[in-house]
Kinemage of the C-alpha trace (Angstrom):
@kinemage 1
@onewidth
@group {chain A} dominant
@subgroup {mainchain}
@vectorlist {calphas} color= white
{ca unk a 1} P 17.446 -3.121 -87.535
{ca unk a 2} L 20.362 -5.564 -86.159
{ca unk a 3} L 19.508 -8.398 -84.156
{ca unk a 4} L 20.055 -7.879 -80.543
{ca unk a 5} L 20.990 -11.150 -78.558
{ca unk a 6} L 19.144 -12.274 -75.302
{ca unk a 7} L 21.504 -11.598 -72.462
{ca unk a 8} L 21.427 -15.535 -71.865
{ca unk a 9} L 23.132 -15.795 -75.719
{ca unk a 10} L 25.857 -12.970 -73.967
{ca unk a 11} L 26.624 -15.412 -71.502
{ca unk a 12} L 27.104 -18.709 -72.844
{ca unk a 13} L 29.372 -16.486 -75.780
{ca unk a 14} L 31.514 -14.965 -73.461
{ca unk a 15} L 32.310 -18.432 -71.741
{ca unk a 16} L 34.246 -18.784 -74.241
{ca unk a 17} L 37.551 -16.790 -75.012
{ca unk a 18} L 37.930 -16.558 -78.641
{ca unk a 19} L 33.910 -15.599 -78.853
{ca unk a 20} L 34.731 -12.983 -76.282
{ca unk a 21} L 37.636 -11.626 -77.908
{ca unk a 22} L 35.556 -11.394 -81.242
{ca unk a 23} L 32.919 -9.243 -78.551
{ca unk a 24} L 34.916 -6.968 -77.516
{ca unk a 25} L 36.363 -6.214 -80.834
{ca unk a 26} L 32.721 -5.806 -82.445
{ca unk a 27} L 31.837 -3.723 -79.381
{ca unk a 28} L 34.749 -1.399 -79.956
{ca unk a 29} L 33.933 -1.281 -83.598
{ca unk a 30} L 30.383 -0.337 -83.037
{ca unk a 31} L 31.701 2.470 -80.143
{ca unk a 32} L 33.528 4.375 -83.207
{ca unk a 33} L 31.184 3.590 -85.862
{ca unk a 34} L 28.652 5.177 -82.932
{ca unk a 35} L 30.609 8.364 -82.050
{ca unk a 36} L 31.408 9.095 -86.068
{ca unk a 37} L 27.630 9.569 -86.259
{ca unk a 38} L 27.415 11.587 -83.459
{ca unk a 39} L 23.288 9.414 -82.527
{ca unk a 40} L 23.312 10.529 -78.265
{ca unk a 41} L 20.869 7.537 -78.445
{ca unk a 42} L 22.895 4.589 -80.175
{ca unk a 43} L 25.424 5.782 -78.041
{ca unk a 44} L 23.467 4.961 -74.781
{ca unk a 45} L 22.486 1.574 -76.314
{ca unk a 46} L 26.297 0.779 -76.996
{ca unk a 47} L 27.368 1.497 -73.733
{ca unk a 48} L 24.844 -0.060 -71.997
{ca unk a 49} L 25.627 -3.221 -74.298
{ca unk a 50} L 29.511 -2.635 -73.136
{ca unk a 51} L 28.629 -2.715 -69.163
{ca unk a 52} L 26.408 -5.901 -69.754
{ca unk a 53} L 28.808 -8.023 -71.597
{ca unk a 54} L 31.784 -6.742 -69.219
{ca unk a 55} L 29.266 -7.417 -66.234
{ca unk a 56} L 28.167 -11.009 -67.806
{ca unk a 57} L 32.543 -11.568 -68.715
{ca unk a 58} L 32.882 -11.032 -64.694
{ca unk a 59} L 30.224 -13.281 -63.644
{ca unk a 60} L 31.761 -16.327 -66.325
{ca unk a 61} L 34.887 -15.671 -64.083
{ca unk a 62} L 32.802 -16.336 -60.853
{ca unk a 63} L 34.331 -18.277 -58.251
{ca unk a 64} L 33.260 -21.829 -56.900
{ca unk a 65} L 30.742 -21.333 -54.160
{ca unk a 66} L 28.158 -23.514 -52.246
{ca unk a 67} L 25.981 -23.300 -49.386
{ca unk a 68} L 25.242 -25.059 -46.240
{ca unk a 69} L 22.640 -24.696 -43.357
{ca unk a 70} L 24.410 -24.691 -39.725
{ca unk a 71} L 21.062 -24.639 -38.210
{ca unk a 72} L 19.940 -28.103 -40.171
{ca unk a 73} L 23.361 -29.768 -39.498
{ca unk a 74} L 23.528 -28.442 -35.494
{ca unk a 75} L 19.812 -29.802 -35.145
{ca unk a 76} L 21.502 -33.777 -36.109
{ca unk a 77} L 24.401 -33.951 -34.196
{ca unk a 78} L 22.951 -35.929 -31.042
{ca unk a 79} L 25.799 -33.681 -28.536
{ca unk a 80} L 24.427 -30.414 -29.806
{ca unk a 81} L 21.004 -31.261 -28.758
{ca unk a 82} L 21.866 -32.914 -25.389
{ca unk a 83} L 23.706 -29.078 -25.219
{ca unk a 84} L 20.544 -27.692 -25.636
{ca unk a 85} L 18.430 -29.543 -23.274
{ca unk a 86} L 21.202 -29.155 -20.558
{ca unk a 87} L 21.358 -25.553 -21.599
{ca unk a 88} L 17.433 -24.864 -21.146
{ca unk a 89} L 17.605 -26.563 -17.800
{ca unk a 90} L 19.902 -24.006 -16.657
{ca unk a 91} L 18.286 -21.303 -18.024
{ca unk a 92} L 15.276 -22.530 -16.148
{ca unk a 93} L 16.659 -22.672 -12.864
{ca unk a 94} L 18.127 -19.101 -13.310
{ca unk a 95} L 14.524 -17.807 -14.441
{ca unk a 96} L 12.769 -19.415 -11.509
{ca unk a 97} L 15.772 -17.986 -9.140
{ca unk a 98} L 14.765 -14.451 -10.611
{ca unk a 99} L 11.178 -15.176 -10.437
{ca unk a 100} L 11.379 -15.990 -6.343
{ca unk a 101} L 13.380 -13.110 -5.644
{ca unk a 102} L 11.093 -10.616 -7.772
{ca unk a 103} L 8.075 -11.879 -5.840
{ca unk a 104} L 9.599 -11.254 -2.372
{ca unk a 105} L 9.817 -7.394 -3.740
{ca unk a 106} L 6.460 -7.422 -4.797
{ca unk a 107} L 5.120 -8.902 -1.569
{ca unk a 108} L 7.591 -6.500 -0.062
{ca unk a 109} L 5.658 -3.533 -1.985
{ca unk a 110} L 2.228 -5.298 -1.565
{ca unk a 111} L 3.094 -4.815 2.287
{ca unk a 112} L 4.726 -1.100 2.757
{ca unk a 113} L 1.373 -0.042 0.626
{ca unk a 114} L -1.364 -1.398 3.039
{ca unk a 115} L 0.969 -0.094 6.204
{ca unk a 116} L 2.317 3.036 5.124
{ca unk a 117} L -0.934 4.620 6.573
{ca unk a 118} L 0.634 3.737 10.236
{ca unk a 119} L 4.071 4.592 9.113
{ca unk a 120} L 5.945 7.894 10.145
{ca unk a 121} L 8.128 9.752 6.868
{ca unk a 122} L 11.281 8.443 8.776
{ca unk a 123} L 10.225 4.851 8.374
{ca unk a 124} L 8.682 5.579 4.662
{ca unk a 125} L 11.734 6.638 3.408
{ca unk a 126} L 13.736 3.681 5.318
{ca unk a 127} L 10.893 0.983 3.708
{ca unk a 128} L 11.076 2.448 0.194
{ca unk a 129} L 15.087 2.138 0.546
{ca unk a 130} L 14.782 -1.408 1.368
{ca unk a 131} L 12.766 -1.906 -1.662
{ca unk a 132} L 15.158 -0.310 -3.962
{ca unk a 133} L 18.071 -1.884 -2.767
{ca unk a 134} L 15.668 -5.627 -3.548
{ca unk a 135} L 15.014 -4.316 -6.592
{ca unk a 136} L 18.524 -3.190 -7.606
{ca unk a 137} L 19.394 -7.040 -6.391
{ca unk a 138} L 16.922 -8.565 -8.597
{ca unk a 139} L 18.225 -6.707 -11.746
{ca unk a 140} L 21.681 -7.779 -11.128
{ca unk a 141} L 21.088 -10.985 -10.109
{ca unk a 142} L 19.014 -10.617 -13.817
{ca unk a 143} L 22.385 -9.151 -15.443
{ca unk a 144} L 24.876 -11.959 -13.302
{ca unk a 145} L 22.615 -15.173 -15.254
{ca unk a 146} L 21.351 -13.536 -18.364
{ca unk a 147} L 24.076 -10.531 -19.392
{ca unk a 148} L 25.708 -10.548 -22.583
{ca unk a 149} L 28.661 -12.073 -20.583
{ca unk a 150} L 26.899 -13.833 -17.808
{ca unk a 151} L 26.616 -17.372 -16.722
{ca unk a 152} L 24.518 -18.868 -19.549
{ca unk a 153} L 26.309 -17.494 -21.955
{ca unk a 154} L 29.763 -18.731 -20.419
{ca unk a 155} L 28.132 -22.271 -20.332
{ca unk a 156} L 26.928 -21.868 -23.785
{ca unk a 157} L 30.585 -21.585 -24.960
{ca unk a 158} L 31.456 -23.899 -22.860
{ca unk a 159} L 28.851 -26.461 -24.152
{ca unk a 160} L 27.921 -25.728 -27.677
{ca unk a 161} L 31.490 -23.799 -29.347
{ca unk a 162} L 33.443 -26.838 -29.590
{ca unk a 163} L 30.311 -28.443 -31.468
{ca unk a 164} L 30.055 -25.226 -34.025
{ca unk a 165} L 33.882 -25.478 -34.311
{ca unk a 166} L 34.246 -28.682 -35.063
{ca unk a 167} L 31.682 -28.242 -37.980
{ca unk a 168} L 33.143 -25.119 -39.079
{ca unk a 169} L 36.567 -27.571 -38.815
{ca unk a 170} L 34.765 -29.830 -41.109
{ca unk a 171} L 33.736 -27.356 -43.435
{ca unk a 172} L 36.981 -25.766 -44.232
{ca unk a 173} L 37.835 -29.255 -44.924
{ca unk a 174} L 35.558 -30.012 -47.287
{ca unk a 175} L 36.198 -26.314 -48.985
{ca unk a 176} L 39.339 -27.225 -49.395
{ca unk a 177} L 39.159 -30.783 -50.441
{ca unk a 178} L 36.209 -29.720 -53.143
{ca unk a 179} L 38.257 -26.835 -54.121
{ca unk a 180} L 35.039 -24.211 -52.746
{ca unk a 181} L 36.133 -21.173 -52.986
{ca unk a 182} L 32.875 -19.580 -50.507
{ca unk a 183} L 30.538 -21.347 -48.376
{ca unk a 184} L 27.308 -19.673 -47.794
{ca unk a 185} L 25.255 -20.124 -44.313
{ca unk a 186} L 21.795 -20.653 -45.128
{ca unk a 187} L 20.653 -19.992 -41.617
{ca unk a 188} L 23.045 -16.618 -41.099
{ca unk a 189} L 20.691 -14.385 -42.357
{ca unk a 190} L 21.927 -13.354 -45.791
{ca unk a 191} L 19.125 -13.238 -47.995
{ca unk a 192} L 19.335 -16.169 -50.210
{ca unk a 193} L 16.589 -15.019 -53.142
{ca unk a 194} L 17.127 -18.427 -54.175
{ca unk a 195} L 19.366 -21.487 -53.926
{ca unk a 196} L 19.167 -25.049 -55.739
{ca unk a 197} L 19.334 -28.230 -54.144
{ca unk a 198} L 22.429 -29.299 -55.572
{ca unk a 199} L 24.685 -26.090 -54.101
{ca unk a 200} L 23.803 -27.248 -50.472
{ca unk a 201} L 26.376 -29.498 -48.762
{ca unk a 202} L 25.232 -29.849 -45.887
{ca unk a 203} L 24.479 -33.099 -45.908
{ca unk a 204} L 28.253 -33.989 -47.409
{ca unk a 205} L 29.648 -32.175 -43.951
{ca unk a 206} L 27.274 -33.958 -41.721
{ca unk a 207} L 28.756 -37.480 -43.922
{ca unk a 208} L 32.057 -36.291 -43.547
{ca unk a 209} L 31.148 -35.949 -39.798
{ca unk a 210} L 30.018 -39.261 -39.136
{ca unk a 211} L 26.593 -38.364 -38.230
{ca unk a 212} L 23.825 -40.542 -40.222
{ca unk a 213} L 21.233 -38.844 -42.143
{ca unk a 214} L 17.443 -39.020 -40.959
């Protein structure tokens, strides 16, 4: 039986170009030699030897990469988290805004329930209006501070998007400069199976930014 290399041995041959030449040429060899004796099965085992080493030859052409974690280098830059707090403290008087005005409509319900016994249809209909129309208030008050383009979110461009720019500034710099050719996020939610140390920069932007490790 031939010997069959370890994929690793595939790898580390096909890093080179005269080894990977040779390959190919053995590969091709073996194809013929393969279809001349018309075996279905050596056949699969040649071509699944031919998409490996063409698979491994792609991956020995990879690109430069490296990965950073926004979320790690936002949390140490000392504006970003004053944006935060200020940002909270907004969205805390909003909330308690909404809360006041949702408990007058409750009270206002509380109130048309333990009356309504005294009240004729006409007024009824007129009190449950009235409640509606608080109601309808309360949800676009809700909408005005918390909508996908309301207040908050206007002041958290206007607070925290220069910050994230000026990182993503720095780390287009830095690609460029270290001749990266892709920068992973970490924190984006691409599943990273796993990562070592070494790839992640962040600490090199958050240099290159001026801002002292802790």
């Amino acid at each position: 039986m031939p010997h069959v290399f370890e994929p690793s041995v595939y790898y580390l041959l096909l890093r080179n170009i005269k080894y990977r030449r040779i390959f190919f040429t053995l590969a091709f060899r073996l194809t013929l030699t393969t279809i001349t004796s018309k075996s279905n099965y050596n056949m699969k085992k040649v071509l699944f030897m031919l998409t490996a080493m063409v698979m491994m030859s792609a991956a020995s052409q990879a690109q430069k990469f490296c990965y950073v974690d926004m979320e790690l280098i936002l949390s140490k830059i000392p504006a970003y988290q004053d944006a935060q707090k200020e940002l909270e403290r907004i969205s805390q008087g909003f909330q308690k805004e909404i809360d006041t005005k949702r408990k007058a409509v409750d009270d206002m319900f509380k109130q048309y329930q333990s009356e309504q016994v005294l009240m004729t249809d006409q007024i009824k209909q007129q009190k449950m209006k009235e409640i509606e129309a608080a109601e309808k208030e309360v949800k676009d008050l809700q909408k005005k501070k918390f909508g996908p383009e309301g207040e908050l979110f206007q002041k958290r461009k206007e607070l925290i998007k220069p910050i994230e720019d000026k990182v993503y500034d720095e780390i287009q710099k830095f690609a460029q400069a270290k001749s990266y050719d892709i920068i992973f996020d970490k924190s984006s939610g691409a599943t990273m199976l796993y990562a070592a140390d070494k790839l992640n920069k962040s600490d090199d932007i958050l240099f290159n930014m001026g801002v002292q490790k802790k």
